[in-house]
N, C-alpha and C positions, 0 to 999 in steps of 0.2 A: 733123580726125578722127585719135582716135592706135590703134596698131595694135600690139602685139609682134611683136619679131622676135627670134631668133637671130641675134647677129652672129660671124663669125670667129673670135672667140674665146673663143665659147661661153657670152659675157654676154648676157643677156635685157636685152631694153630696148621702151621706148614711143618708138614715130617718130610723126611725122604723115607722113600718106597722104589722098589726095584721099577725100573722102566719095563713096561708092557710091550711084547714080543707079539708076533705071529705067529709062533712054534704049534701046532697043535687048534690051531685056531678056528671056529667056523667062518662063513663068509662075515667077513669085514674089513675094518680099515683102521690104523692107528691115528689118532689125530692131535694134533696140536693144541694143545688149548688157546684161546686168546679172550673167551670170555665165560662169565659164568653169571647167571641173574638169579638172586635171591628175592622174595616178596614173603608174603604172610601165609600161602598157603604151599611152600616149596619146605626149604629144608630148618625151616624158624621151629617149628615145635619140637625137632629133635634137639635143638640147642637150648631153648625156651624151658625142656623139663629138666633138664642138667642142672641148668642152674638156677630153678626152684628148688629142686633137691639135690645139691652137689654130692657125689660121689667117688674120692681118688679113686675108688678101687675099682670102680669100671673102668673095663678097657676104651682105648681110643676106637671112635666109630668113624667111618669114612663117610665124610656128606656129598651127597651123587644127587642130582636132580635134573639139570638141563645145561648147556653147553653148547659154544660155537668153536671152528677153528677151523685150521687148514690138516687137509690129511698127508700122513708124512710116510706112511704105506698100504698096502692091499692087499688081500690073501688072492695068493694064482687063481686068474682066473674071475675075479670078480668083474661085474660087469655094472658098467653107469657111472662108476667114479673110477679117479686116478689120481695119484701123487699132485698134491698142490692145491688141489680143488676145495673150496671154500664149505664146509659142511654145517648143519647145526642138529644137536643130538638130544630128545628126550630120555629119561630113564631113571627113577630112583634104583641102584644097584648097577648100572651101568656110565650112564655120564655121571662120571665121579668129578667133582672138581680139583680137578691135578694138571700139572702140566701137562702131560702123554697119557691117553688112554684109548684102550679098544673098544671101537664101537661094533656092534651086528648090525648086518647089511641094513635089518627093518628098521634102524633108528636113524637112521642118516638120512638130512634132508639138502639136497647141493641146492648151493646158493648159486648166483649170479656175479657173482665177483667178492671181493674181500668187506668193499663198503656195508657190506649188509649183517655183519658178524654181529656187532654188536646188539641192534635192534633182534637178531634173530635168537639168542640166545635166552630169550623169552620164549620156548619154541614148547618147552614142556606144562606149561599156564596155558599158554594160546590155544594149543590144539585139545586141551584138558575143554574148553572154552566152546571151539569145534564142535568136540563129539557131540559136545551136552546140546547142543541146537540142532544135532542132526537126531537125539533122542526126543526132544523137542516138535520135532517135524516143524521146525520154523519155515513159514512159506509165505509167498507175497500175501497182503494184505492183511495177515494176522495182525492181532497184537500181544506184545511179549513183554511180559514184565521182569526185567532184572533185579535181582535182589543182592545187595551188594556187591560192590564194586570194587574190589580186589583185583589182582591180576585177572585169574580168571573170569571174573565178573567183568571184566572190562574189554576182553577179548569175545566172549558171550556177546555181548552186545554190538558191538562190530559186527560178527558174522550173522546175529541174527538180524540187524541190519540189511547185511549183503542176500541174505536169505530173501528177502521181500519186505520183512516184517517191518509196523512201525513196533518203535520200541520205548521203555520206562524205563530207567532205571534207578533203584532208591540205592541209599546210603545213608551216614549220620556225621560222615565226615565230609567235611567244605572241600578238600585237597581234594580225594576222589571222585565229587560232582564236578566242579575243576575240570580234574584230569577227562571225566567222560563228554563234558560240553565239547573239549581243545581236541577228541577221535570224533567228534560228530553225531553224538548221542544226544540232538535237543532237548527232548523231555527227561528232565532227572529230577528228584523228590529230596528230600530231608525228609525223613517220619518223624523223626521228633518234632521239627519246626511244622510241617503241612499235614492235609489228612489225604493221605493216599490214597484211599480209596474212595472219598468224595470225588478226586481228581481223574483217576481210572476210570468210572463209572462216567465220569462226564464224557470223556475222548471217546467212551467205547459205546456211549448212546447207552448206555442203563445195560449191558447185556453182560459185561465184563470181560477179562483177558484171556484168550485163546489158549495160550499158554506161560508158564513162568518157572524161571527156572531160579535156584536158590543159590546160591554162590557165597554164603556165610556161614561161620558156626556158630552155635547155639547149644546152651545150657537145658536150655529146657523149651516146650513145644509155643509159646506165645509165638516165634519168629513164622513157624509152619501154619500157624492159623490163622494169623495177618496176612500171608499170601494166600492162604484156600482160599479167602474170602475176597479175593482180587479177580479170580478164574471164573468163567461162565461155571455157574453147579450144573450142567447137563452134559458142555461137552470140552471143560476147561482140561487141563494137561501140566501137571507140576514135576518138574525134574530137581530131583536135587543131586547135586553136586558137594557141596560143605558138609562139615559134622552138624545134621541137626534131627531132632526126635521126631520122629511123624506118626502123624495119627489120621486115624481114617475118622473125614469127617460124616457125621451124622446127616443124614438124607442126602450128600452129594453122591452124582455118578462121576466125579473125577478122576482122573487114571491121574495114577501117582508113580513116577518111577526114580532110578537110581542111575546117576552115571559119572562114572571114573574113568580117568587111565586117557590114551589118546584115540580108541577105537578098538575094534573086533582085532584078535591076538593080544592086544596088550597083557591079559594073563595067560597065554599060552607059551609055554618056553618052548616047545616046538619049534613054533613060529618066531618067538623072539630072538630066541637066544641062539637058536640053533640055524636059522634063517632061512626056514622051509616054507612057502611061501602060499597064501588065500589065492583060488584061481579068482581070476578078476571077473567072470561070469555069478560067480558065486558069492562073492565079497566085493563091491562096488569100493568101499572105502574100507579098507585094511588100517589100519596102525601107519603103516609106510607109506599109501596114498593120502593119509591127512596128513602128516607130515610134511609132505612131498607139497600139495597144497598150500599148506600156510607157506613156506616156503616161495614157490611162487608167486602169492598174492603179495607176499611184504618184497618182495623184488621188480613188484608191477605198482609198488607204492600205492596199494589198494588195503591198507593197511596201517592204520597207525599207533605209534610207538613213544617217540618222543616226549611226551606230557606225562607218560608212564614210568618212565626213567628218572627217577628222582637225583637220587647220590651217585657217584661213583666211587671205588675203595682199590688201589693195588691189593691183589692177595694179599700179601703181607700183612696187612690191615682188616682183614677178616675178622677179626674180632670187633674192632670198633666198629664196623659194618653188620655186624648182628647186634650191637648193643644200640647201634640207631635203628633199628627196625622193632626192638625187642620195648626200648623204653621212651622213642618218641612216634609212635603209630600215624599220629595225627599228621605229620611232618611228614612223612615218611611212605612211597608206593611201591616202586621199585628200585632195587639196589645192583649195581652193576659190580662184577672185581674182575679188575682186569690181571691175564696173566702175564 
């Protein structure tokens, strides 16, 4: 069984690695890999720092981020899925991109047939995209401003779409306004070419944006204050999502919050790893229910994908696949490898 790894100096490569058993296993399922989707906020910075600072002497790191395929076993006794069935799996440390790997029950999300593998293996950006609107409280009639358009920025906006919300979303790249017009996102900005917040302020009748969420990284706090200043100061709502420095601005009463991961459990190994499971009375959207979710939606073609998908690369070719993501940005959204 072969596996990508990051080595030392920041070449991506296929090893073999012993195939993944059942033996000893919590609830889950062995799955087949058939895809694996890289973009800018997935497994790029772990390759990205390698080979800024190349090192032989570090060990090879296994790159895990998100993954689709069919499952090829099940631990006794699992229930929902079965041999064959079309999966797609979130998880830095667990969807490792290898041929064969074991998923926990709470990270499987069943497809609707094999067609959808591909599109779905976006599944760990999407639902990262999810949470953040349901931190958001995106609901009809708001308005929401996306800030960057990245995978996750781009899945954001979709759903807060489907939320109710009208939606904005900037960028500075042509490809990624592009790509958000061809999912349905009409109002999208260039900050460098336009002034955003002339533009916001007009759509929203002088009161500004309900909420916005931040889906970019940033060096330093200019990125977080060009959005405060997009949000109502009384009862605006900024989530960020991206590496970016936040500052409380001076006289706003804006709630400022922080969201990662795919939902409640995501850092609970209880729950993740071990697949003990949020009563649904108690936890509405679990990890496994947004999962489960986007899942459904891109299988109800309420979802789009396509425009997002830039390249495709055989594993094998993993390395040129992070080198066009790494040194042609512009160019470049999402990268597919196929197993």
């Amino acid at each position: 069984m072969r596996q990508l790894v990051v080595r030392g100096t920041g070449e991506v490569a296929l090893v073999e690695r012993p195939a993944p058993t059942l033996d000893g296993k919590p609830p889950g399922a062995i799955v087949r890999t058939r895809y694996a989707v890289i973009g800018a906020g997935s497994t790029l910075p772990q390759v990205g720092a390698r080979r800024k600072k190349p090192d032989p002497k570090l060990e090879d790191r296994p790159l895990s981020y998100q993954i689709s395929g069919l499952i090829q076993a099940v631990t006794p006794g699992l229930k929902g899925f079965a041999e064959g069935d079309a999966v797609c799996c979130p998880g830095g440390g667990f969807a490792f991109n290898a041929e064969e790997v074991f998923i926990p029950v709470h990270l499987l999300g069943k497809l609707r047939g094999e067609r959808w593998l591909e599109p779905a293996a976006t599944v760990n950006l999407a639902v990262t995209g999810l949470h953040a609107c349901r931190r958001a409280r995106s609901t009809l009639g708001e308005w929401n401003v996306v800030a960057g358009l990245g995978l996750v920025g781009q899945f954001a906006a979709q759903f807060a779409k489907h939320f109710g919300a009208y939606v904005v979303g900037t960028d500075i790249q042509p490809l990624r306004l592009e790509a958000a017009r061809a999912c349905g996102i009409e109002r999208v900005l260039d900050p460098s070419r336009e002034d955003v917040h002339a533009r916001v302020m007009e759509w929203t009748a002088g009161h500004g944006a309900d909420a916005a969420l931040i889906a970019a990284r940033s060096e330093d706090d200019a990125l977080f204050e060009s959005v405060n200043r997009l949000v109502n100061p009384d009862l605006g709502r900024i989530v960020v999502i991206g590496r970016v420095p936040v500052k409380r601005p001076d006289g706003h009463d804006v709630e400022i919050m922080l969201s990662g991961g795919c939902g409640p459990g995501w850092r609970d190994e209880h729950y993740k790893r071990e697949g003990h499971p949020y009563p649904f009375g108690q936890v509405r959207w679990s990890t496994d229910r947004n999962v489960q979710l986007f899942a459904d939606l891109l299988c109800e073609g309420r979802l789009a994908t396509a425009p997002l998908l830039t390249h495709r690369y055989p594993a094998e070719q993993a390395d040129a696949a992070y080198t066009q993501l790494l040194e042609r940005p512009a160019e470049t959204l999402g990268v597919v490898l196929v197993f």
